[in-house]
PyMOL Python script that loads the backbone (N, CA, C, O; Angstrom):
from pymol import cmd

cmd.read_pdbstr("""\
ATOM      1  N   UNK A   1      18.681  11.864 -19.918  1.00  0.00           N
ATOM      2  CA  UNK A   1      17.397  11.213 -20.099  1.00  0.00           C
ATOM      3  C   UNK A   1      17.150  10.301 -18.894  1.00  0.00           C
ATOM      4  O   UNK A   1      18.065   9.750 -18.282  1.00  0.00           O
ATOM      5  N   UNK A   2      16.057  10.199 -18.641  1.00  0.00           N
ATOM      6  CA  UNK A   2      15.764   9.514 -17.589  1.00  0.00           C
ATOM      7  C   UNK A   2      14.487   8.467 -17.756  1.00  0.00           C
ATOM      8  O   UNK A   2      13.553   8.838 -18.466  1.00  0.00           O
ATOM      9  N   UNK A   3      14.430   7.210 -17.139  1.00  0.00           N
ATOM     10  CA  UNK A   3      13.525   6.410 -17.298  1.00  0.00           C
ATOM     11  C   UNK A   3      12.122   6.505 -16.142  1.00  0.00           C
ATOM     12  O   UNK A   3      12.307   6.696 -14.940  1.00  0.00           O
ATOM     13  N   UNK A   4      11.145   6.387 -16.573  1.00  0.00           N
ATOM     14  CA  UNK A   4      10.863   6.512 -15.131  1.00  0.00           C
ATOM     15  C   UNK A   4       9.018   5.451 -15.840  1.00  0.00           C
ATOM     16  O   UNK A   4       8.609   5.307 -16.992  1.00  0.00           O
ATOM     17  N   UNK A   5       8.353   4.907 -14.332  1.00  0.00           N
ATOM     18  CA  UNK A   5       7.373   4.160 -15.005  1.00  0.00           C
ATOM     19  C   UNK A   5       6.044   4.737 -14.179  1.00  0.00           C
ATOM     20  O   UNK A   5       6.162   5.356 -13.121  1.00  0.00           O
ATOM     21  N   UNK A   6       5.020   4.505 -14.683  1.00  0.00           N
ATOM     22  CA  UNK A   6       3.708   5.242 -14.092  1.00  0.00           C
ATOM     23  C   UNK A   6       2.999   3.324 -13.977  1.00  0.00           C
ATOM     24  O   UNK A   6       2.997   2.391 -14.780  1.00  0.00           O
ATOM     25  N   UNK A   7       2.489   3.493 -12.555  1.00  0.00           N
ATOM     26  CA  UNK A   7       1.886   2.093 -12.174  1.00  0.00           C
ATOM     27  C   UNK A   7       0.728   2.374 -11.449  1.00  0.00           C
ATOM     28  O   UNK A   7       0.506   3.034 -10.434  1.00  0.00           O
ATOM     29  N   UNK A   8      -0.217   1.464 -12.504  1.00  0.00           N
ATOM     30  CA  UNK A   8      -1.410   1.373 -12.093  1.00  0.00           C
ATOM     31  C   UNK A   8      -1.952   0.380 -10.565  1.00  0.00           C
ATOM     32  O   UNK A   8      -1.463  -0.738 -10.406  1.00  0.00           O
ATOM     33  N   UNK A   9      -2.727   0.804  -9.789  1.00  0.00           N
ATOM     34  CA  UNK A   9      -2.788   0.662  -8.378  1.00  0.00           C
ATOM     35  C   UNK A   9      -4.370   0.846  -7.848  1.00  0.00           C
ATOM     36  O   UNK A   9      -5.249   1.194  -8.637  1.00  0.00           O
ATOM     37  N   UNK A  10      -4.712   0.510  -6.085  1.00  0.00           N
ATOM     38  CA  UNK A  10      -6.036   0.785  -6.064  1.00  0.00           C
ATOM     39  C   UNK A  10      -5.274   1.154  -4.826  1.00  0.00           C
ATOM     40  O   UNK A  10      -4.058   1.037  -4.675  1.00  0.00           O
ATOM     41  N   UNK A  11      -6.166   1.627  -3.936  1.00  0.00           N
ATOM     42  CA  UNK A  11      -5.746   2.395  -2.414  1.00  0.00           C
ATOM     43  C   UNK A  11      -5.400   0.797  -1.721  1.00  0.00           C
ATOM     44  O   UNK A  11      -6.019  -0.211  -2.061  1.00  0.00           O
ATOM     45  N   UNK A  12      -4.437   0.810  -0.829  1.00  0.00           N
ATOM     46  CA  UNK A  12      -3.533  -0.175  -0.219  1.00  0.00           C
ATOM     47  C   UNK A  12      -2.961  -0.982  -0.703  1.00  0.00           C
ATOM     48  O   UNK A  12      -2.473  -1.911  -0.059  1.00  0.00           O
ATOM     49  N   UNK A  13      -2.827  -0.819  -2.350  1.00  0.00           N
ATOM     50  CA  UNK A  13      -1.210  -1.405  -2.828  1.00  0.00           C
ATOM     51  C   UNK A  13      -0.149  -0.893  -2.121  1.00  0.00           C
ATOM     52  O   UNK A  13      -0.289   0.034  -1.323  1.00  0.00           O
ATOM     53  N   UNK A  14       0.884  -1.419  -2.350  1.00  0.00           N
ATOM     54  CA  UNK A  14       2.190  -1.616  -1.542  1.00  0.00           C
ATOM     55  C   UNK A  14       3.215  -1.350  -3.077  1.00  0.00           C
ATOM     56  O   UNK A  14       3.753  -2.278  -3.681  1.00  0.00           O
ATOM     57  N   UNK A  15       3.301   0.068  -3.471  1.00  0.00           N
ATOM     58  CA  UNK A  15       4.159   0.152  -4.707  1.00  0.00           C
ATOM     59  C   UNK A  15       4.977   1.069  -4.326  1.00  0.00           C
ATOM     60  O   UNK A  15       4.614   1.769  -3.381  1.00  0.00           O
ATOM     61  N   UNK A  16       6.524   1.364  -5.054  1.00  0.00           N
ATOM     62  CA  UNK A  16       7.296   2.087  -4.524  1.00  0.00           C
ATOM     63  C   UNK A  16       7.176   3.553  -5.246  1.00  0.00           C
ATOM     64  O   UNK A  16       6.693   3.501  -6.377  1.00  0.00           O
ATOM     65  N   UNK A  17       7.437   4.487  -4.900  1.00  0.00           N
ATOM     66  CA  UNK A  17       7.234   5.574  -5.808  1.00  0.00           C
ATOM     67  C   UNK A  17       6.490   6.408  -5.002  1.00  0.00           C
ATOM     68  O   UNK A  17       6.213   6.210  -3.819  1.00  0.00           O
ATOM     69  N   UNK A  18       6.151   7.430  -5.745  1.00  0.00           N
ATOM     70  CA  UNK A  18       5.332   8.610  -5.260  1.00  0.00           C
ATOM     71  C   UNK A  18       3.363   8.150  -5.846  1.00  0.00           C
ATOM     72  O   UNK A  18       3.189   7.230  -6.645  1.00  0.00           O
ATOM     73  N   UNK A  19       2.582   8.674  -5.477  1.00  0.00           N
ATOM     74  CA  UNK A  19       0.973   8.645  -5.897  1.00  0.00           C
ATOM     75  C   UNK A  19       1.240   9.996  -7.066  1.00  0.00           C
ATOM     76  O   UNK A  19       1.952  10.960  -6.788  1.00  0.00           O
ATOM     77  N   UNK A  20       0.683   9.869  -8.090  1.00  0.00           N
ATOM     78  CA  UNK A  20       0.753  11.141  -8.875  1.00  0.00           C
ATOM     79  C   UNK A  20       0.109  12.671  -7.906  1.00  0.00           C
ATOM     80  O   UNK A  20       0.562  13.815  -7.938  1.00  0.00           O
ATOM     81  N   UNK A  21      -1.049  12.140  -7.122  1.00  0.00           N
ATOM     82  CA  UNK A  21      -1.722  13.588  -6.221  1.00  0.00           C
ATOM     83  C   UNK A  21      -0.561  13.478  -4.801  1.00  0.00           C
ATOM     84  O   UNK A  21      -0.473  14.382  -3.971  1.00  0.00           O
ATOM     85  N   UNK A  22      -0.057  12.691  -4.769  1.00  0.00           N
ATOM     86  CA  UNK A  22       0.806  13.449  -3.572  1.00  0.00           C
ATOM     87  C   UNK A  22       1.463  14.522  -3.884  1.00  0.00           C
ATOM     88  O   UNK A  22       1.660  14.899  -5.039  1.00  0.00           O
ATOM     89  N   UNK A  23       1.996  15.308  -2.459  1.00  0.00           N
ATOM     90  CA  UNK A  23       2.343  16.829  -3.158  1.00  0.00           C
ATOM     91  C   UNK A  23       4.081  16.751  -3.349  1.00  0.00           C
ATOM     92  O   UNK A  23       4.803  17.640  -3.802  1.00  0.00           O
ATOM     93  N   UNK A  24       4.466  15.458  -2.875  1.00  0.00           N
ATOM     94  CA  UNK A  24       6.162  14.998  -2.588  1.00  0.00           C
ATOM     95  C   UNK A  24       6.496  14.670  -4.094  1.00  0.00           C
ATOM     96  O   UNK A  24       7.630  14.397  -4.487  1.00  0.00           O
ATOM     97  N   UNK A  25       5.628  14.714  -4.710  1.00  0.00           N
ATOM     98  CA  UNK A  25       5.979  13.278  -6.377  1.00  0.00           C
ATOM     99  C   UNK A  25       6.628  14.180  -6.960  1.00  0.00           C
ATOM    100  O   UNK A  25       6.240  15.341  -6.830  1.00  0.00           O
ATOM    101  N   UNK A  26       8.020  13.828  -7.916  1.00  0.00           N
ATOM    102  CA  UNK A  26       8.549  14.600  -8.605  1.00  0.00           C
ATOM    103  C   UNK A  26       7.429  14.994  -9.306  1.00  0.00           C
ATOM    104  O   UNK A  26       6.271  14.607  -9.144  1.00  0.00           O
ATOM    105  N   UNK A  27       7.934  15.929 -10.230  1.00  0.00           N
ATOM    106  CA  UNK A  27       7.236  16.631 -11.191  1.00  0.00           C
ATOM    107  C   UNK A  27       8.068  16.651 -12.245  1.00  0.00           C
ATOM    108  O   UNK A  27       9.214  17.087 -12.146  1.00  0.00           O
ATOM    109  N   UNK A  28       7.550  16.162 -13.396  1.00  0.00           N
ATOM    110  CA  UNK A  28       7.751  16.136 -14.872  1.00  0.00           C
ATOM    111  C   UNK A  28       6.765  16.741 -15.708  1.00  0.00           C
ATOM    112  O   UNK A  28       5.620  16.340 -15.917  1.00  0.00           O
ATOM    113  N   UNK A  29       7.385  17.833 -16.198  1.00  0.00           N
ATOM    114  CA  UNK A  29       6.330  19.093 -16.784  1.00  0.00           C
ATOM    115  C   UNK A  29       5.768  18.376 -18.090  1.00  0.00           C
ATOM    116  O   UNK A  29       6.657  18.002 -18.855  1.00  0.00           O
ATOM    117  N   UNK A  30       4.589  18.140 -18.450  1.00  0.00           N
ATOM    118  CA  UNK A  30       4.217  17.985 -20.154  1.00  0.00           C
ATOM    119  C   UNK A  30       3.915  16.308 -19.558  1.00  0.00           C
ATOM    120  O   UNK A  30       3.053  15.687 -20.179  1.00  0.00           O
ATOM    121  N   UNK A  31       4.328  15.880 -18.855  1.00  0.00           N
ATOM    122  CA  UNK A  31       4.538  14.243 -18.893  1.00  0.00           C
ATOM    123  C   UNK A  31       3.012  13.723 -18.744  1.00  0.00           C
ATOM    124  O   UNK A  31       3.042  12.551 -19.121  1.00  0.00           O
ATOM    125  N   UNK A  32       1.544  14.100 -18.324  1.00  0.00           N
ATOM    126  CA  UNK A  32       0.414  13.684 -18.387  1.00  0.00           C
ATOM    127  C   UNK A  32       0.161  14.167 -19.937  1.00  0.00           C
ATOM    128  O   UNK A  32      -0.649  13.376 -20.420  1.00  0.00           O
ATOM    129  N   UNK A  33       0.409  14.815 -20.567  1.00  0.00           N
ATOM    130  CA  UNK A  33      -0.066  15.402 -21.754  1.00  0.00           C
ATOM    131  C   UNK A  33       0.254  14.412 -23.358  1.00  0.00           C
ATOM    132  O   UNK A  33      -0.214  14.346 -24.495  1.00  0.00           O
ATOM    133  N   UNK A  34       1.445  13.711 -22.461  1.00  0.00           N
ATOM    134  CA  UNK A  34       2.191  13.144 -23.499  1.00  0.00           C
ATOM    135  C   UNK A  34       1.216  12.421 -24.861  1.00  0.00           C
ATOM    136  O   UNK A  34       2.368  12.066 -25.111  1.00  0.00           O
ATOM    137  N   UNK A  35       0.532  12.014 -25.662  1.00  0.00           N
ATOM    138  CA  UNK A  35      -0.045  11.125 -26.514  1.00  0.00           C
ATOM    139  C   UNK A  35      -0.532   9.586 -25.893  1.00  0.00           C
ATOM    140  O   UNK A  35      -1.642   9.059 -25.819  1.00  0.00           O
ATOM    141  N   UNK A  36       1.169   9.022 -25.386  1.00  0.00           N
ATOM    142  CA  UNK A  36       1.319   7.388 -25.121  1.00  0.00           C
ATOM    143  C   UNK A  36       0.869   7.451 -23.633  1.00  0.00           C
ATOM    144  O   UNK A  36       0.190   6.520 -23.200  1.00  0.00           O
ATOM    145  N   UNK A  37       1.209   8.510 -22.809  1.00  0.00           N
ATOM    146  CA  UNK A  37       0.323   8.620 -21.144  1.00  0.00           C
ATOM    147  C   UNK A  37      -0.944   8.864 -21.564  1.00  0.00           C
ATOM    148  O   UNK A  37      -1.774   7.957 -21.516  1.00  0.00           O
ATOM    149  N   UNK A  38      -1.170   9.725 -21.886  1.00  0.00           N
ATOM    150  CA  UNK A  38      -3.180  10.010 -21.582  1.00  0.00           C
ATOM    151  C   UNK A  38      -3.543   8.723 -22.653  1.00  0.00           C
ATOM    152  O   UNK A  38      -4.618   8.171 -22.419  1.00  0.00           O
ATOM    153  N   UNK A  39      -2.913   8.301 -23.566  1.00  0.00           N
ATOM    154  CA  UNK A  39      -4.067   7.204 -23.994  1.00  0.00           C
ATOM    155  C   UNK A  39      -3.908   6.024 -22.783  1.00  0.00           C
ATOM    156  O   UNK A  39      -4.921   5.451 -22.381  1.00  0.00           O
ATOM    157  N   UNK A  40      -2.612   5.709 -22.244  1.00  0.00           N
ATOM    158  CA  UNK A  40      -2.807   4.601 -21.280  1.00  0.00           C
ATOM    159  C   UNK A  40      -3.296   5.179 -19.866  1.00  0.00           C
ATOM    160  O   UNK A  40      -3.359   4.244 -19.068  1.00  0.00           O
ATOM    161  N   UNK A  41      -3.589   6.150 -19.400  1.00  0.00           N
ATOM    162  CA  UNK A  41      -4.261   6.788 -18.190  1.00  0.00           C
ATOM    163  C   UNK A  41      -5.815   6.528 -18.436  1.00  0.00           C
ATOM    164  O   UNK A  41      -6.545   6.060 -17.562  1.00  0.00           O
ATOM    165  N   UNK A  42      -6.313   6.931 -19.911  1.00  0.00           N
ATOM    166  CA  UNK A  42      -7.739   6.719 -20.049  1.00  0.00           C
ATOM    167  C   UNK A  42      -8.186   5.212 -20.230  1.00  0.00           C
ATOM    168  O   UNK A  42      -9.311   4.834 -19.906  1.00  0.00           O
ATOM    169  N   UNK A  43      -6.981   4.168 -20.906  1.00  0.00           N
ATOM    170  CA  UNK A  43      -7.361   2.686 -21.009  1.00  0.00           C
ATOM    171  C   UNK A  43      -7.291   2.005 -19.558  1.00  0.00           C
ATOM    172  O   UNK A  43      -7.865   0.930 -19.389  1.00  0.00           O
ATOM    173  N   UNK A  44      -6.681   2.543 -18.640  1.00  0.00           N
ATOM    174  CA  UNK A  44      -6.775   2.350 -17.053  1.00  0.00           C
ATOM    175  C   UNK A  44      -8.161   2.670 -16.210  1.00  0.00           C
ATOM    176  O   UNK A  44      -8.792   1.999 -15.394  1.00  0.00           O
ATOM    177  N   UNK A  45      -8.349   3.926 -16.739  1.00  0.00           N
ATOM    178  CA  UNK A  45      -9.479   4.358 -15.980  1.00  0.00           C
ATOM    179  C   UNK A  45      -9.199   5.507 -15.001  1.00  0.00           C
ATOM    180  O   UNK A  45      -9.936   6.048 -14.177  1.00  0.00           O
ATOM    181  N   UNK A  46      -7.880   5.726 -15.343  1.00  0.00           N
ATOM    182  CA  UNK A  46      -7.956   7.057 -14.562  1.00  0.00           C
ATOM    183  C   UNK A  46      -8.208   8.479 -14.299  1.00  0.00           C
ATOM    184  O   UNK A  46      -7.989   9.057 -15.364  1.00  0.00           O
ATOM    185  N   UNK A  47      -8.528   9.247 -13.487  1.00  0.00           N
ATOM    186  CA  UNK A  47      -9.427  10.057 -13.699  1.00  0.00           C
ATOM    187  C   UNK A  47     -10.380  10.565 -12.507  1.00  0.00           C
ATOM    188  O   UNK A  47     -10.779   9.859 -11.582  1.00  0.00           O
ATOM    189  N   UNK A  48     -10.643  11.811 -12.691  1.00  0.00           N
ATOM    190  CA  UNK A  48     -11.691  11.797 -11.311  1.00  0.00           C
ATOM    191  C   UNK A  48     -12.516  11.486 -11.031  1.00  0.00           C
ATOM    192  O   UNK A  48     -12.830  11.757  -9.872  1.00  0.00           O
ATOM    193  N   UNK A  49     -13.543  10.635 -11.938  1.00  0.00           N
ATOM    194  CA  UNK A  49     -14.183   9.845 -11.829  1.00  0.00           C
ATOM    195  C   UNK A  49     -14.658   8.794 -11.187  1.00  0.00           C
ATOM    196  O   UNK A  49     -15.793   8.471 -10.837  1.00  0.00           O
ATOM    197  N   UNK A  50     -12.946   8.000 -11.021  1.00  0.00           N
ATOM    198  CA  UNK A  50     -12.526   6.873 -10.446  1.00  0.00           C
ATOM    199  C   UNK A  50     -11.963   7.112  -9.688  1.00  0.00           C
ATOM    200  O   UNK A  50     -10.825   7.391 -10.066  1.00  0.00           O
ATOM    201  N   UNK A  51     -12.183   7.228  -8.025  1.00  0.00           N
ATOM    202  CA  UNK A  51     -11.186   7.457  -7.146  1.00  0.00           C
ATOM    203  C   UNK A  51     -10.123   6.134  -6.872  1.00  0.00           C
ATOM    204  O   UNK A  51      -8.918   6.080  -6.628  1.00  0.00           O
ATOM    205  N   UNK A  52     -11.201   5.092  -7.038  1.00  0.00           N
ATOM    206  CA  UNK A  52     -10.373   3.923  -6.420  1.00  0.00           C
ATOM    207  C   UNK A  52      -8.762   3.738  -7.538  1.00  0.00           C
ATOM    208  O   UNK A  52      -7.834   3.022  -7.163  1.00  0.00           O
ATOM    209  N   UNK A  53      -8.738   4.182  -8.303  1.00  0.00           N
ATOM    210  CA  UNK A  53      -7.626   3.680  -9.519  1.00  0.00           C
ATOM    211  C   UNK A  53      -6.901   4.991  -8.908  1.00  0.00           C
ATOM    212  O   UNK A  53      -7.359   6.133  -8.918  1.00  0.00           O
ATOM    213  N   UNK A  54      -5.359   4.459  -8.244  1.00  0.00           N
ATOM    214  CA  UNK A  54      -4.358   5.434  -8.174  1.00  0.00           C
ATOM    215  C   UNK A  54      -2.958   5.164  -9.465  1.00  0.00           C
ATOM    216  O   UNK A  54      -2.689   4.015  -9.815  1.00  0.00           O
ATOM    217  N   UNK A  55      -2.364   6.108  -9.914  1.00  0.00           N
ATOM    218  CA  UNK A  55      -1.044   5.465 -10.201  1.00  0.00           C
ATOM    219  C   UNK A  55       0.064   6.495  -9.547  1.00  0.00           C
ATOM    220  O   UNK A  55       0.045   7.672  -9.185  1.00  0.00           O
ATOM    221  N   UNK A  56       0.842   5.649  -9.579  1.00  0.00           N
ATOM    222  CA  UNK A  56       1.985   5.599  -9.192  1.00  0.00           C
ATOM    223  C   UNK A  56       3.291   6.160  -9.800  1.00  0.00           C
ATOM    224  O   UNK A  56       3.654   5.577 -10.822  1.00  0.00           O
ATOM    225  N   UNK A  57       4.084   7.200  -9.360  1.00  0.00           N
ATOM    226  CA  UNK A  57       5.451   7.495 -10.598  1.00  0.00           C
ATOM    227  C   UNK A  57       6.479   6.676  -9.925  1.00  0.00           C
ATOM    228  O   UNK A  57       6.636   6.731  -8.705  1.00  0.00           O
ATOM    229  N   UNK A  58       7.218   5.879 -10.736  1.00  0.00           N
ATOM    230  CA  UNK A  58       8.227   5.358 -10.029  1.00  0.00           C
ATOM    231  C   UNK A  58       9.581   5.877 -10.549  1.00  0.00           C
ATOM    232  O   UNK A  58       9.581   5.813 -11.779  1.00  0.00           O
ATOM    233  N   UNK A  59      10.884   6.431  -9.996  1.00  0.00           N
ATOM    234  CA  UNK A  59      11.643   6.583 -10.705  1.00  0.00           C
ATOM    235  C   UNK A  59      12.704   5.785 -10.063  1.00  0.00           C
ATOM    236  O   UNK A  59      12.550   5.259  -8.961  1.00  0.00           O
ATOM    237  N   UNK A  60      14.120   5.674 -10.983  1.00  0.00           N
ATOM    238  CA  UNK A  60      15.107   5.195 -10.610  1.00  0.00           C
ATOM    239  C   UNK A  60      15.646   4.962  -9.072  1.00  0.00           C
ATOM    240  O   UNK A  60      16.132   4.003  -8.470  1.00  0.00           O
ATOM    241  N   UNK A  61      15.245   6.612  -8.669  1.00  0.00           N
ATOM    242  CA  UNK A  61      15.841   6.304  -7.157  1.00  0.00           C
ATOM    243  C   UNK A  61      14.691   6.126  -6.426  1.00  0.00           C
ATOM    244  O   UNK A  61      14.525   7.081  -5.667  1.00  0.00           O
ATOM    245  N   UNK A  62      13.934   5.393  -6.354  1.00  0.00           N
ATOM    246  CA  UNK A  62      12.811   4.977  -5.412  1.00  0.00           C
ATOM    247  C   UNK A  62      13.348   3.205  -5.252  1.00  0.00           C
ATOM    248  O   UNK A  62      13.532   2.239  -5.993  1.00  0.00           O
ATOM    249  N   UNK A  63      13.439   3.535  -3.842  1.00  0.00           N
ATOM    250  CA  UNK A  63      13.709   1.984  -3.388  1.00  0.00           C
ATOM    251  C   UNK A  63      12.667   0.968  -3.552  1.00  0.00           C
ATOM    252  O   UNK A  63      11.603   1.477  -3.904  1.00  0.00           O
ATOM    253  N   UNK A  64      12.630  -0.202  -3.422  1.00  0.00           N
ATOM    254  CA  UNK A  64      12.117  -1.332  -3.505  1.00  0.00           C
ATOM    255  C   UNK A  64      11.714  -2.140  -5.164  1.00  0.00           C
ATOM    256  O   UNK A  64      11.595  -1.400  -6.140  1.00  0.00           O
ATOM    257  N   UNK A  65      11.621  -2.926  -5.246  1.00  0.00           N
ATOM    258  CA  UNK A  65      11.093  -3.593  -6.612  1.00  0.00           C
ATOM    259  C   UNK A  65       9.212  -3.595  -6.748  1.00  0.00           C
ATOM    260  O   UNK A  65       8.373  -3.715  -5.856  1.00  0.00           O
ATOM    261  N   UNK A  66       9.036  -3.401  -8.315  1.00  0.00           N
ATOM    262  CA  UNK A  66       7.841  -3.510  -8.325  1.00  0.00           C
ATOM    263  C   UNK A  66       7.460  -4.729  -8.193  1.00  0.00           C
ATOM    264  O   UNK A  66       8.125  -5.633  -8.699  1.00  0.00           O
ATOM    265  N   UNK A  67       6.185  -5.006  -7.407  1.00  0.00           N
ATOM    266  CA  UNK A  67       5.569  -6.394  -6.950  1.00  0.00           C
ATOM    267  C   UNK A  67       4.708  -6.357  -8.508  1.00  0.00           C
ATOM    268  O   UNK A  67       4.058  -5.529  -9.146  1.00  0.00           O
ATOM    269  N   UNK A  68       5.197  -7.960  -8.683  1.00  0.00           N
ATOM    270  CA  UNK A  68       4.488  -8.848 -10.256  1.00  0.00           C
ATOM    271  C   UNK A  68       3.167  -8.341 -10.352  1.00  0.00           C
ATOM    272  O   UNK A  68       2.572  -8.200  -9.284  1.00  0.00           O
ATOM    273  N   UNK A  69       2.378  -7.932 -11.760  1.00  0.00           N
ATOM    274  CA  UNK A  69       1.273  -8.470 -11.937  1.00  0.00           C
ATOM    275  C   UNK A  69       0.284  -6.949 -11.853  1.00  0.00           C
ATOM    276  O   UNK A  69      -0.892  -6.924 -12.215  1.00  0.00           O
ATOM    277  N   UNK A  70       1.006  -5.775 -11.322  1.00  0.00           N
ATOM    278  CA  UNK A  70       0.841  -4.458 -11.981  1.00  0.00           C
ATOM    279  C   UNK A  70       1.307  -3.983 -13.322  1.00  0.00           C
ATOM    280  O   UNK A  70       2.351  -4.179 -13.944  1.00  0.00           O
ATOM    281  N   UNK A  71       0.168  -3.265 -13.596  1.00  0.00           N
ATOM    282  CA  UNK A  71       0.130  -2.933 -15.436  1.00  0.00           C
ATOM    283  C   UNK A  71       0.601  -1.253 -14.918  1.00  0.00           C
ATOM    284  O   UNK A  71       0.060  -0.499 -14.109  1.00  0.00           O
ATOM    285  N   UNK A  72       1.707  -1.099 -15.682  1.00  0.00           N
ATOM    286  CA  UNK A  72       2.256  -0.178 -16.099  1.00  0.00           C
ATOM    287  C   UNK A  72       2.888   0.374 -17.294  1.00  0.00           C
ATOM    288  O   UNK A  72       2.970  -0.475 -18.181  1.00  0.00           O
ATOM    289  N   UNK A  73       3.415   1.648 -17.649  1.00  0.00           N
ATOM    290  CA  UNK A  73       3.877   2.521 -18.212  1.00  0.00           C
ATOM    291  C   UNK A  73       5.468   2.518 -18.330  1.00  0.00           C
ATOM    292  O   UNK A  73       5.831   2.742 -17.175  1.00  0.00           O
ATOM    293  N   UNK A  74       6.592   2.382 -19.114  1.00  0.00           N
ATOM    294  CA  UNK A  74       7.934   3.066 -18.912  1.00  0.00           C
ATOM    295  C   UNK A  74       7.951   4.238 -19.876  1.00  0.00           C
ATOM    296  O   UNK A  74       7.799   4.115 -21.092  1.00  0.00           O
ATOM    297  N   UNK A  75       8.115   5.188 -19.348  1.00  0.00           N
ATOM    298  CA  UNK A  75       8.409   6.621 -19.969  1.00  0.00           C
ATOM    299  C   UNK A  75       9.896   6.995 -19.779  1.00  0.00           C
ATOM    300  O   UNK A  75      10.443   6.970 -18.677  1.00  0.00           O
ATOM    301  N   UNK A  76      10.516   7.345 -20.934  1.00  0.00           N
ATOM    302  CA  UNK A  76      11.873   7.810 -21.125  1.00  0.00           C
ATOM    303  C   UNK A  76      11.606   9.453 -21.380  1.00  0.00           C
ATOM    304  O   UNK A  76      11.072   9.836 -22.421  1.00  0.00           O
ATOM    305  N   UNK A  77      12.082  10.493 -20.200  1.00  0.00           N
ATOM    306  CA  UNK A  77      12.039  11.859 -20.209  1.00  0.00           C
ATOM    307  C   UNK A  77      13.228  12.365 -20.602  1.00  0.00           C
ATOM    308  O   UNK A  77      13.386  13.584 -20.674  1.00  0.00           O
TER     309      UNK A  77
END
""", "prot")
cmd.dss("prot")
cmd.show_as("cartoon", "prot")
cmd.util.cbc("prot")
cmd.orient("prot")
């Protein structure tokens, strides 16, 4: 099992992790579909709609600490 957190962002945050549309971001199959993600993806605003709202996957091995005061997700896969 693995922990991993989805962080909400706008273009030139400074967060560690992959962008969900980059083409490098792990991939976790089913993991947008989940119930507890798409309801907190839609209470964010994310969506194509909204370009400015990016998030973020962060997992274990991604260096650096998250900077305070981003609203995020922990998902256990």
């Amino acid at each position: 099992m693995s922990t991993i957190r989805l962080v909400s962002a706008t273009f030139g945050d400074r967060i560690p992790g992959r962008e969900l549309a980059d083409p490098d971001c792990p991939q976790f199959p089913g993991l947008l579909n989940r119930p507890d993600v798409k309801a907190w993806l839609n209470k964010i605003g994310y969506g194509p709609d909204n370009e400015d709202e990016l998030v973020y996957l962060v997992t274990a091995d991604d260096p650096g600490v998250l900077p305070p005061g981003f609203e995020y997700i922990t998902v256990e896969i």
